[in-house]
BALOBA-1460 file (C-alpha; in Angstrom, 3 decimals):
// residues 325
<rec num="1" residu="x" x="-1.464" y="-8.631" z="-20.203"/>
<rec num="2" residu="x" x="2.175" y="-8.504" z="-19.344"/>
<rec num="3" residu="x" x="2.754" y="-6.576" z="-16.292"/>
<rec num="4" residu="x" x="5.854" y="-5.415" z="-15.102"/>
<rec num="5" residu="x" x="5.658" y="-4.918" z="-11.197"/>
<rec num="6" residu="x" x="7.953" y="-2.567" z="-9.196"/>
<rec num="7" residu="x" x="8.439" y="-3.395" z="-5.432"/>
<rec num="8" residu="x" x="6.604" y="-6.799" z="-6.275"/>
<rec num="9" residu="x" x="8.135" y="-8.607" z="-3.631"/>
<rec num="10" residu="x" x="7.009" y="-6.394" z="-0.877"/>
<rec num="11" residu="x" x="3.921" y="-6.775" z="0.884"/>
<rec num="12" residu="x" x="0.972" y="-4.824" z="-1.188"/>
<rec num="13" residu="x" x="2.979" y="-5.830" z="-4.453"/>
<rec num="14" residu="x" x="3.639" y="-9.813" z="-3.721"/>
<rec num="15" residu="x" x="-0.074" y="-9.865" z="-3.401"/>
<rec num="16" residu="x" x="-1.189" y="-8.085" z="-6.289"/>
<rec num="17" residu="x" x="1.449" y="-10.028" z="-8.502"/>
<rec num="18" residu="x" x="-0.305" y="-13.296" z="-6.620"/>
<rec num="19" residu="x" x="-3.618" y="-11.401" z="-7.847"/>
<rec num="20" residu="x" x="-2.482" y="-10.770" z="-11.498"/>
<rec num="21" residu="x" x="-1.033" y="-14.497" z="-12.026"/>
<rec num="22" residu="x" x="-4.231" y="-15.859" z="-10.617"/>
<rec num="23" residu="x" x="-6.080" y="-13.579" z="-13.090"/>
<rec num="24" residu="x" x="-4.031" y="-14.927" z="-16.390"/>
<rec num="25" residu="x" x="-1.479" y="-12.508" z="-16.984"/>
<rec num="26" residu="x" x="2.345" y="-12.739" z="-17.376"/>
<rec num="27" residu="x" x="4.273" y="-10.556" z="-14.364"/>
<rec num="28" residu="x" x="8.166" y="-9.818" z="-14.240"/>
<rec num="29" residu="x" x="8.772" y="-8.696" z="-10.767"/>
<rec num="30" residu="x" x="11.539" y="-5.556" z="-10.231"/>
<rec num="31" residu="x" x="13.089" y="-5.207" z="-7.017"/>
<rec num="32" residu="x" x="15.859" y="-4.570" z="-5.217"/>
<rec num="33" residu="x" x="15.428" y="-6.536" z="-2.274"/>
<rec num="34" residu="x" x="15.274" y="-3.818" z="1.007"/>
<rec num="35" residu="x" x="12.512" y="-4.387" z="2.023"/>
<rec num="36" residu="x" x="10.703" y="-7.043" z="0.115"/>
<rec num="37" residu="x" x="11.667" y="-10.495" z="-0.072"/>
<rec num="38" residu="x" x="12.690" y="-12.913" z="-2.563"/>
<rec num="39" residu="x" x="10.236" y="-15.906" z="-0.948"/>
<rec num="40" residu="x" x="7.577" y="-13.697" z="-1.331"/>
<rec num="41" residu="x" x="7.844" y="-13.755" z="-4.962"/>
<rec num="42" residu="x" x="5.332" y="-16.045" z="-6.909"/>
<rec num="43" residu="x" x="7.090" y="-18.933" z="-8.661"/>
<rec num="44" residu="x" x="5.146" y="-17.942" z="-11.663"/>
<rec num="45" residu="x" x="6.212" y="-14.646" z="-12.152"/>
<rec num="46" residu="x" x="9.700" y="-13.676" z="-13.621"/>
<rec num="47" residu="x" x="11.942" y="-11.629" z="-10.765"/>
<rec num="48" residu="x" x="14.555" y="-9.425" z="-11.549"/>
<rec num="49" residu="x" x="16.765" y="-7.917" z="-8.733"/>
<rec num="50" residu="x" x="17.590" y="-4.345" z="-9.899"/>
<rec num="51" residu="x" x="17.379" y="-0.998" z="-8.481"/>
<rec num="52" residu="x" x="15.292" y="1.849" z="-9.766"/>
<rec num="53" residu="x" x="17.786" y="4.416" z="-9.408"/>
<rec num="54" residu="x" x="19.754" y="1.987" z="-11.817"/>
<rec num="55" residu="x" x="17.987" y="3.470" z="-15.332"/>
<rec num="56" residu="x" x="19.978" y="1.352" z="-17.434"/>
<rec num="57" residu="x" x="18.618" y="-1.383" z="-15.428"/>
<rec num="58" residu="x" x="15.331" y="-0.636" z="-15.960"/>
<rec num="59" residu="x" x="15.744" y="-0.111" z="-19.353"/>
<rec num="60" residu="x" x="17.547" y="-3.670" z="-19.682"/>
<rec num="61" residu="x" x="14.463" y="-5.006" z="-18.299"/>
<rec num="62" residu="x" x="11.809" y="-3.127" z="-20.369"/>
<rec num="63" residu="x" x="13.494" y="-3.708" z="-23.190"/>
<rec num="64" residu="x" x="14.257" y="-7.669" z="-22.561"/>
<rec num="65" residu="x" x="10.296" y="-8.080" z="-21.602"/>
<rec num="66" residu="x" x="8.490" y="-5.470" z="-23.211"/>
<rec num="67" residu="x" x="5.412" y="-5.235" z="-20.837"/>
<rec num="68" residu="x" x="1.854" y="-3.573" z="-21.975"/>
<rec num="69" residu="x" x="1.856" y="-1.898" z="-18.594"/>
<rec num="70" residu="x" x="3.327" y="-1.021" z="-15.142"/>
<rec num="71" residu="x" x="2.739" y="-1.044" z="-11.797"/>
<rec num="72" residu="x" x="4.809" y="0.777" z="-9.225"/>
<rec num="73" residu="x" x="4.685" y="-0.447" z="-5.862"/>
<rec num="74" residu="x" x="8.624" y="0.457" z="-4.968"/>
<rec num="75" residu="x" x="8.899" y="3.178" z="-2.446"/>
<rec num="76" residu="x" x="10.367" y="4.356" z="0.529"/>
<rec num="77" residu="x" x="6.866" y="4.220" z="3.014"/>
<rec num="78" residu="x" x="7.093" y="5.150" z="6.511"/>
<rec num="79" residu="x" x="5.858" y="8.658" z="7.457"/>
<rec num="80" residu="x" x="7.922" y="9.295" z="10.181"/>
<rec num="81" residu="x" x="11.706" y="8.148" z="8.774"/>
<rec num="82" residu="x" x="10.188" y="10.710" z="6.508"/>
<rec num="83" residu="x" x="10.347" y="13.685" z="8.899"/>
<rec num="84" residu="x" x="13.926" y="12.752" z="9.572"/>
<rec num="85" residu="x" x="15.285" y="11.694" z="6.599"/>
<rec num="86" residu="x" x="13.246" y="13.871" z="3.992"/>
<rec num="87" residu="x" x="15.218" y="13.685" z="0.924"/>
<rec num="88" residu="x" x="15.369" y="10.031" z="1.022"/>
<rec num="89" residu="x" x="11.620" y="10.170" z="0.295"/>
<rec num="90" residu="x" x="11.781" y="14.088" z="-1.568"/>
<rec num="91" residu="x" x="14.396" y="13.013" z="-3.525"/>
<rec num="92" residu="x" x="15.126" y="8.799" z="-3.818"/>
<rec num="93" residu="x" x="11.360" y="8.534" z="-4.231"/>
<rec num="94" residu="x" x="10.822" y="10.782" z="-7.028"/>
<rec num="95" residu="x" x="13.985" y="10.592" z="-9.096"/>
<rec num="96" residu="x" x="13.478" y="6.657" z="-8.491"/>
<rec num="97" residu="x" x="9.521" y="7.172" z="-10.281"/>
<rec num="98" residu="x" x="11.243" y="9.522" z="-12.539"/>
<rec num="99" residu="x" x="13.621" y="7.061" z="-14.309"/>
<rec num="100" residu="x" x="11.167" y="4.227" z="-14.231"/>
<rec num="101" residu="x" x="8.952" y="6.499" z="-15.893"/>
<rec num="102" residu="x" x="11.240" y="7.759" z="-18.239"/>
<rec num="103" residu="x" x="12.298" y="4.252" z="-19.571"/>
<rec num="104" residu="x" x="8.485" y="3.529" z="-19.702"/>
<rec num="105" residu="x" x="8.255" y="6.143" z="-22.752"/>
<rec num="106" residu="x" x="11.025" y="5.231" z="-24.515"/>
<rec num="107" residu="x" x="10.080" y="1.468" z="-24.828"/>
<rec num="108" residu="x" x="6.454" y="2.398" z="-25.474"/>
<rec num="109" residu="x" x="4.688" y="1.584" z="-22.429"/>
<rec num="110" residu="x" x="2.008" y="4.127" z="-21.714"/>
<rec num="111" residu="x" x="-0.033" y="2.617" z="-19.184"/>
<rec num="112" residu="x" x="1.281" y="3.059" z="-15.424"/>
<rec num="113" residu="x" x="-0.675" y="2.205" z="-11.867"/>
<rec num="114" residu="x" x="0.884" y="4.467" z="-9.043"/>
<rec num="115" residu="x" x="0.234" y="3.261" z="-5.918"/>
<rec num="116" residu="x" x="0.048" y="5.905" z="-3.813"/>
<rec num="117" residu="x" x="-1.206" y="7.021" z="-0.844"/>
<rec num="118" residu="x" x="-3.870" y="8.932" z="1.523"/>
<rec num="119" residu="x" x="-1.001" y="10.582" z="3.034"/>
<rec num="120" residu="x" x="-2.196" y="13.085" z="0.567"/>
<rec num="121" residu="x" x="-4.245" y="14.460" z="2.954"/>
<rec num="122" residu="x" x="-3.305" y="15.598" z="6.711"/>
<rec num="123" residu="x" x="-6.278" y="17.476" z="7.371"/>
<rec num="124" residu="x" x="-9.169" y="16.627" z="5.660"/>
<rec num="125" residu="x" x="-12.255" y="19.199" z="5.729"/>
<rec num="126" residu="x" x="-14.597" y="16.596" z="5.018"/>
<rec num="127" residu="x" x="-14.806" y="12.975" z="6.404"/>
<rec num="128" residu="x" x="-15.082" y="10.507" z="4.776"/>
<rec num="129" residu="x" x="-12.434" y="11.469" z="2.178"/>
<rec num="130" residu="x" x="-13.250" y="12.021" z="-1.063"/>
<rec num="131" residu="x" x="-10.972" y="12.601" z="-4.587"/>
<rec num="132" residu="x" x="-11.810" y="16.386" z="-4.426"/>
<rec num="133" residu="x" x="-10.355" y="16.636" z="-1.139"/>
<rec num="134" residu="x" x="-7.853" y="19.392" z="-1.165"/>
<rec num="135" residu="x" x="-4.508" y="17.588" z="-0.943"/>
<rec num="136" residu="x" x="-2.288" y="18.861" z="1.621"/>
<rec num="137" residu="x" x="0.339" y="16.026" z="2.133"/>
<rec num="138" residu="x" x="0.866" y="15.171" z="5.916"/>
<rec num="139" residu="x" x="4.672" y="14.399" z="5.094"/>
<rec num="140" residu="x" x="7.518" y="14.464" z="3.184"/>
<rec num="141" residu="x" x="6.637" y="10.962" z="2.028"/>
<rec num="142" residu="x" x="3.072" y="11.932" z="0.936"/>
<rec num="143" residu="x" x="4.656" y="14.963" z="-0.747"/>
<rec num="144" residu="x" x="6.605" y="12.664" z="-2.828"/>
<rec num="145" residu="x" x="3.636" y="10.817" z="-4.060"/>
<rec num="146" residu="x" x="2.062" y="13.531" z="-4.804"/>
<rec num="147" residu="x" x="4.527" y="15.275" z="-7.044"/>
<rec num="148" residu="x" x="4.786" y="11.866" z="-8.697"/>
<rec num="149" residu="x" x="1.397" y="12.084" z="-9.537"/>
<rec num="150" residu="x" x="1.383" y="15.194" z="-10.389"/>
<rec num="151" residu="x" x="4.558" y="14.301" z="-13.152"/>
<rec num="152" residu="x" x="1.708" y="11.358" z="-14.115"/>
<rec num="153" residu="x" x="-0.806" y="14.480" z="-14.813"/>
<rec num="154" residu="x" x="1.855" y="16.073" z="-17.532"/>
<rec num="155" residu="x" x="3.158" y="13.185" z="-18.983"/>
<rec num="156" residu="x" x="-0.501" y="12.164" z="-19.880"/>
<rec num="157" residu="x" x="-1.158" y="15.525" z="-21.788"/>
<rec num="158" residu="x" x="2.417" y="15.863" z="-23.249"/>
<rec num="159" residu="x" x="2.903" y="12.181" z="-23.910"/>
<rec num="160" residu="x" x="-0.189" y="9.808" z="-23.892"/>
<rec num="161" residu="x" x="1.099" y="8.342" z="-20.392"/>
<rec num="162" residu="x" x="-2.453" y="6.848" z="-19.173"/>
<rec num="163" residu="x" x="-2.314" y="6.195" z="-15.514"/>
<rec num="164" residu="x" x="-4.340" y="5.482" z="-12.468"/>
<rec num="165" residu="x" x="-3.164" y="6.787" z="-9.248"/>
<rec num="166" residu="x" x="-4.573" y="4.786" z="-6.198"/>
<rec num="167" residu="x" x="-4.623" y="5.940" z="-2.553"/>
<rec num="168" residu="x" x="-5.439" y="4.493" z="0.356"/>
<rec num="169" residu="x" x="-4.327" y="4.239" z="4.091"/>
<rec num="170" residu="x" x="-3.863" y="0.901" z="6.007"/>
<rec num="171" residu="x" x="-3.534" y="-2.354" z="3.961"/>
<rec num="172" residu="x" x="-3.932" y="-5.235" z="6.777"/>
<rec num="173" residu="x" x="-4.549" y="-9.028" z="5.930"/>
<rec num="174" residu="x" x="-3.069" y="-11.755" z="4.229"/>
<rec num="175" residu="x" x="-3.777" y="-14.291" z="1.533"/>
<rec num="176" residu="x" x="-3.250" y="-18.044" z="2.148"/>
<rec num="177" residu="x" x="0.697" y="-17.475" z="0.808"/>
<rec num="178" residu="x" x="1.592" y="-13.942" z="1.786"/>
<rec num="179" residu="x" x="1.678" y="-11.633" z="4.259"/>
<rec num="180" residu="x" x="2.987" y="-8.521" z="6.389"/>
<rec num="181" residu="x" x="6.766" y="-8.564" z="7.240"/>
<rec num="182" residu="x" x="8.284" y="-5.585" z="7.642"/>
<rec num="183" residu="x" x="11.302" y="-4.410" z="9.726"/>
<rec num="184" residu="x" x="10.780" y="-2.700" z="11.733"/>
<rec num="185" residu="x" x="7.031" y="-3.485" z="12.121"/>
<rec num="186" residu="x" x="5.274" y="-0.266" z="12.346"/>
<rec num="187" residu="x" x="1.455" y="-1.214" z="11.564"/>
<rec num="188" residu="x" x="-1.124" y="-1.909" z="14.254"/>
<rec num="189" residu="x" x="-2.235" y="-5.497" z="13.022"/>
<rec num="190" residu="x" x="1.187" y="-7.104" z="13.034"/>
<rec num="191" residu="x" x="2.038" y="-5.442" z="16.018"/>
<rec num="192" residu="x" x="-0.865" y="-6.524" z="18.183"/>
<rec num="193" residu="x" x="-0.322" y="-10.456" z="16.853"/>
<rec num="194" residu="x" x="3.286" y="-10.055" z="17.577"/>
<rec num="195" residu="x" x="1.835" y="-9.943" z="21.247"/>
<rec num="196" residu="x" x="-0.135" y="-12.753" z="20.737"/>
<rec num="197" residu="x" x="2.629" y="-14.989" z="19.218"/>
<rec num="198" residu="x" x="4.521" y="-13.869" z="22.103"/>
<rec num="199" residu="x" x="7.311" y="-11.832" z="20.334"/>
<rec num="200" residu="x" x="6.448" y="-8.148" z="22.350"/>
<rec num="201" residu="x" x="5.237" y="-7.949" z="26.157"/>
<rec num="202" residu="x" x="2.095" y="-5.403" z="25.230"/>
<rec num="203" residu="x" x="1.023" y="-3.031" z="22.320"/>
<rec num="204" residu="x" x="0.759" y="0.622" z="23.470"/>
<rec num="205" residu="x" x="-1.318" y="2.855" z="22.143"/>
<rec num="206" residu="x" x="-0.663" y="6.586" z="21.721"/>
<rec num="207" residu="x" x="-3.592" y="8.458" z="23.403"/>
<rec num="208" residu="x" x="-6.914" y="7.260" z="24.856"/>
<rec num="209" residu="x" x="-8.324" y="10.556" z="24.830"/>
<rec num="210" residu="x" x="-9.356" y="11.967" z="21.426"/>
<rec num="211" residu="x" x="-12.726" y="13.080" z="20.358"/>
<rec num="212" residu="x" x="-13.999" y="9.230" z="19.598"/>
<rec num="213" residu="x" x="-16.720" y="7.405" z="21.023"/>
<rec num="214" residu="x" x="-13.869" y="5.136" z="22.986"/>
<rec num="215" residu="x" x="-11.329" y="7.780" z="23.165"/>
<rec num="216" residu="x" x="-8.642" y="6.083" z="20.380"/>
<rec num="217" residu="x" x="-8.198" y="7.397" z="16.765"/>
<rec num="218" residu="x" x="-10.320" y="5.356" z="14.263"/>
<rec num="219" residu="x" x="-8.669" y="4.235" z="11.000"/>
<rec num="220" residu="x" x="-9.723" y="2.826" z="8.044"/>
<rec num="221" residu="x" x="-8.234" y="-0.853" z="6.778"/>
<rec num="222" residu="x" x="-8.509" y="-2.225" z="3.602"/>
<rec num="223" residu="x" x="-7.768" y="-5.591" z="3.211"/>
<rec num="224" residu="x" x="-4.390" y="-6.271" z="0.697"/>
<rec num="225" residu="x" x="-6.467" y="-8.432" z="-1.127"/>
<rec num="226" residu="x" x="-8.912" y="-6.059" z="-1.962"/>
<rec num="227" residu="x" x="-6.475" y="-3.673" z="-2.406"/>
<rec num="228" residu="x" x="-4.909" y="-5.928" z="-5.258"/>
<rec num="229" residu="x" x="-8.055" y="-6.112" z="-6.638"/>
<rec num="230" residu="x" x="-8.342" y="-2.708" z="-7.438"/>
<rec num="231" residu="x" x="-5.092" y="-2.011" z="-8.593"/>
<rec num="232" residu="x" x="-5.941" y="-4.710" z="-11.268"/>
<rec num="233" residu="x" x="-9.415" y="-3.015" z="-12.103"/>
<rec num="234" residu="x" x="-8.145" y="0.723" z="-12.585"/>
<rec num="235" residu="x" x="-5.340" y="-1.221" z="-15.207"/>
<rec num="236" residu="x" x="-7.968" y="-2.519" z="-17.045"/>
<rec num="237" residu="x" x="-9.666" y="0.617" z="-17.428"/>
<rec num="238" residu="x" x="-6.970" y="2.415" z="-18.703"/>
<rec num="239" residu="x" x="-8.379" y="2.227" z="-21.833"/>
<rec num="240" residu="x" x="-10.862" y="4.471" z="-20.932"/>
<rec num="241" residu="x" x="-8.646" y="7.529" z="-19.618"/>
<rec num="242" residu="x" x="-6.294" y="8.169" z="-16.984"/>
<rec num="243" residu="x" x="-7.774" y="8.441" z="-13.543"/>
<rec num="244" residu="x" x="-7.132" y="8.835" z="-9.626"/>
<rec num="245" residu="x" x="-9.174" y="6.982" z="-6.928"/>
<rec num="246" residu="x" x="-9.640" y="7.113" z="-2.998"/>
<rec num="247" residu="x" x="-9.609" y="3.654" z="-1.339"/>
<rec num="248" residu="x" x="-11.771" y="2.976" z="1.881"/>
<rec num="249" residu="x" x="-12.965" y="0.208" z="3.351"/>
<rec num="250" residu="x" x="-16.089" y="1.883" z="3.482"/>
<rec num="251" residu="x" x="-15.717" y="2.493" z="7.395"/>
<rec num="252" residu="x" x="-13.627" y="2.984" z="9.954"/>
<rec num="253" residu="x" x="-12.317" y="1.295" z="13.133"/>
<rec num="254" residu="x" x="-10.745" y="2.398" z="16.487"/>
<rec num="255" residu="x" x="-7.734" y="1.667" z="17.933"/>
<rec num="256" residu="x" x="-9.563" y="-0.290" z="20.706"/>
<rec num="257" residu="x" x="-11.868" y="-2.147" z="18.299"/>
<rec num="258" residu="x" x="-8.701" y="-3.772" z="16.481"/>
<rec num="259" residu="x" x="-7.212" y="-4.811" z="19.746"/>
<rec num="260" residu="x" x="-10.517" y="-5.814" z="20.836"/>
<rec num="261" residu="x" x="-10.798" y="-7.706" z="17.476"/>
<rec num="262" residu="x" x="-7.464" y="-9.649" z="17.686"/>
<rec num="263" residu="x" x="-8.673" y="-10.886" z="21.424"/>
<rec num="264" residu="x" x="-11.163" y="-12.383" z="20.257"/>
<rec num="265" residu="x" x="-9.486" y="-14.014" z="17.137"/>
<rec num="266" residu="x" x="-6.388" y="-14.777" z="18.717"/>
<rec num="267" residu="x" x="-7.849" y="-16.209" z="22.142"/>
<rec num="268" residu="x" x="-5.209" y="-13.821" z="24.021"/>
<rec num="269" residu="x" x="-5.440" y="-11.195" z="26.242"/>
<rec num="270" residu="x" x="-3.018" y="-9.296" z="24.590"/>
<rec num="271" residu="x" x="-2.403" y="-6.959" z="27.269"/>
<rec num="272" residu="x" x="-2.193" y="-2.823" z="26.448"/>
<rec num="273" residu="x" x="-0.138" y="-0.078" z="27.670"/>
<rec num="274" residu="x" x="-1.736" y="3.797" z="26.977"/>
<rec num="275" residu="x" x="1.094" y="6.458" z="26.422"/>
<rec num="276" residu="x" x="1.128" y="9.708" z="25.018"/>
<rec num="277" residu="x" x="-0.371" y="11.292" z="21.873"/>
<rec num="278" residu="x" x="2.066" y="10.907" z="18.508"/>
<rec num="279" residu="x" x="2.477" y="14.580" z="16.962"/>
<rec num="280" residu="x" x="0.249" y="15.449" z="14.254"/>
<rec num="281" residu="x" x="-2.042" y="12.199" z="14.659"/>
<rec num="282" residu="x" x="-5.739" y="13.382" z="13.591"/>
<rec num="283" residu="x" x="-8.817" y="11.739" z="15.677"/>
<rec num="284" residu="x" x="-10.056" y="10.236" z="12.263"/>
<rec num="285" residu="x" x="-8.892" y="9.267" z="8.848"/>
<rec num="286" residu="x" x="-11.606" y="7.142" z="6.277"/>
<rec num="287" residu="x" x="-11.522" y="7.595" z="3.117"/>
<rec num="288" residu="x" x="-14.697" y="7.236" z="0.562"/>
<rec num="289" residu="x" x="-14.288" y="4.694" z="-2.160"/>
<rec num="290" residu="x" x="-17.413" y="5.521" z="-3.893"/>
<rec num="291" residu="x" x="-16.034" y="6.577" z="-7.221"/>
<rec num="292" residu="x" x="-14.103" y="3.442" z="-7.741"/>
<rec num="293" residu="x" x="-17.100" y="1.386" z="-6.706"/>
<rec num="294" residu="x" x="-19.397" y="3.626" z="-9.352"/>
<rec num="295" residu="x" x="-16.955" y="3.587" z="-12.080"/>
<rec num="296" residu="x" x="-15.217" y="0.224" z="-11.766"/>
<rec num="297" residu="x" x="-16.828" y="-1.720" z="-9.661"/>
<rec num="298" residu="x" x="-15.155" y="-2.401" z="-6.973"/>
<rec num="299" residu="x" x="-16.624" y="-4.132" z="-4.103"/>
<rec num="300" residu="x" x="-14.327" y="-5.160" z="-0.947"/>
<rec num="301" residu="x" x="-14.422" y="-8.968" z="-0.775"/>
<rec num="302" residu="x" x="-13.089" y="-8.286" z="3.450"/>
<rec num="303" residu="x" x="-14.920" y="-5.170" z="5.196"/>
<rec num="304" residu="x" x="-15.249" y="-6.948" z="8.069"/>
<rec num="305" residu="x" x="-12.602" y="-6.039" z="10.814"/>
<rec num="306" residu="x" x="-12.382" y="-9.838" z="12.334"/>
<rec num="307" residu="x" x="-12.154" y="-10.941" z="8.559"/>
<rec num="308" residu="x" x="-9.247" y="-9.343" z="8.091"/>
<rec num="309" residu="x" x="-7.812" y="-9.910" z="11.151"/>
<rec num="310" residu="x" x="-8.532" y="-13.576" z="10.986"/>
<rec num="311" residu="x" x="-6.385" y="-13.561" z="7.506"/>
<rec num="312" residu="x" x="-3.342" y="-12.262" z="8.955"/>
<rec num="313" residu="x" x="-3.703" y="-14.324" z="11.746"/>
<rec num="314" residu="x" x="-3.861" y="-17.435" z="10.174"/>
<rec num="315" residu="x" x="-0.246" y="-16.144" z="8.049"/>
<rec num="316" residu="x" x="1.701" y="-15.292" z="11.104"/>
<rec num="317" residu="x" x="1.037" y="-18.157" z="12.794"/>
<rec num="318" residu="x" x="2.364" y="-20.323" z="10.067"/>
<rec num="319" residu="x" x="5.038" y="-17.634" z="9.520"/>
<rec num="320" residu="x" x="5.669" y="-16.556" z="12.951"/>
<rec num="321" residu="x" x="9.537" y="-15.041" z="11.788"/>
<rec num="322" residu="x" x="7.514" y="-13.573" z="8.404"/>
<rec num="323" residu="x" x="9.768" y="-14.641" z="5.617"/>
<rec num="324" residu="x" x="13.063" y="-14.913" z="7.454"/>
<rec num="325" residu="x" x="14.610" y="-18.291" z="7.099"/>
């Protein structure tokens, strides 16, 4: 297939564009650079540096590659800029998936992968979570995914839009080529081997006293590969009907137990500092994958915590700066 791959530079999207290349297809990368980066780009694929509030841009692109399908990565992410900057993600977000979407239907492409997010749901009745998990989004950020898949809902009964939405909480890991550079760095793996490497004094950890067998919230990480993986499954299903899937590493892990992990992987002591709770933080998040692994299936290739610590290990310390030159 030819797959045209919004955000592919950034850090879930340079993998699955790795992913898609290594699978036989043809990718043309879309992105405008802020925060992916242009070395994470596979040599194979074709890169375009546009911007998705840009529609004639998009449609300049569609129109000079004519794809069979899309994948949209590009997004404003972090939960908390969210709470402070809401109509970046309420409205940037949303117009942005609007107008790619848009352009999708008038140069025929009808088959679209949202990646979106668990942020869908802030206070789950029922762990682990499951797709008919009422969604109540946890911020402004999740509420922009989910009107975007909600759009995705109408435009596959008005228009014959098939789509597969995808959500999931922590992607961690690397492949041998790509990794997590973000800036800031606001994700636990990367932070905790930035102590290692030496680049921070300590990680801190918000609250040591939650109802959790050691006291520190538990999380569930999926490894990016995997992650890729099933991005790449639910487009070749599309076939069969649009659909929406949970993503879960099929367990979940503490606070502790990841700094514990990257001890022993890293051979440091990686010292920790215990502060106070972060509003809003629930004790536990996991979400189920057992639809996708009925339906499709999917099978994680990295459960295993030190796995996929061991992967981004190995990346940072032959990228210690990430991609900066």
């Amino acid at each position: 297939m030819k797959v045209f791959v919004t955000g592919g530079a950034g850090y879930i999207g340079s993998i699955t564009v790795e992913q898609l290349i290594k699978a036989g297809d043809e990718v043309i990368v879309f992105d405008n650079l802020y925060q992916g980066h242009r070395d994470a780009v596979h040599p194979a694929a074709i890169f375009i540096q546009g911007d998705l509030k840009d529609r004639a841009a998009i449609d300049a692109a569609l129109a000079a590659h004519r794809p069979d399908a899309i994948m949209h990565f590009a997004s404003y992410t972090l939960v908390g800029e969210s709470m402070e900057r809401p109509f970046l993600y309420l409205g940037d977000n949303v117009v942005n998936g609007v107008n790619l979407l848009q352009s999708a239907l008038a140069h025929g492409v009808k088959k679209f992968i949202l990646s979106s997010t668990a942020n869908l749901f802030d206070k789950p009745e029922r762990i682990p979570i499951d797709e008919d998990e009422r969604i109540i989004p946890g911020s402004p950020y999740g509420e922009s995914k989910n009107i975007l898949e909600r759009i995705l809902y109408w435009l596959d009964r008005t228009q014959g839009m098939r789509y597969a939405c995808l959500r999931y909480f922590n992607a961690c890991g690397a492949s041998e080529e790509r990794g997590e550079h973000h800036e800031p760095e606001t994700h636990i793996i990367p932070l905790v081997l930035q102590v290692a490497l030496g680049q921070r004094e300590e990680f801190c950890i918000f609250g040591d006293d939650y109802p959790t067998p050691d006291g520190t919230c538990i999380r569930d990480y999926i490894h990016v590969i995997d992650l890729a993986n099933a991005h790449i499954l639910a487009l070749r299903a599309l076939d069969g009907g649009s659909r929406t899937y949970n993503l879960g590493n099929g367990r979940g892990f503490s606070v502790k137990e990841v700094v514990e992990t990257a001890r022993a992987v890293t051979g440091h002591p990686i010292p920790t500092r215990v502060v106070g709770r972060r509003p809003g933080d629930p004790a536990v998040l996991v979400a189920s994958s057992e639809k996708i692994r009925r339906e499709l299936g999917w099978t994680p290739q990295y459960p295993d915590l030190r796995t996929i610590i061991e992967t981004a290990w190995r990346w940072h310390r032959t990228h210690p700066h990430g991609y900066a030159k």
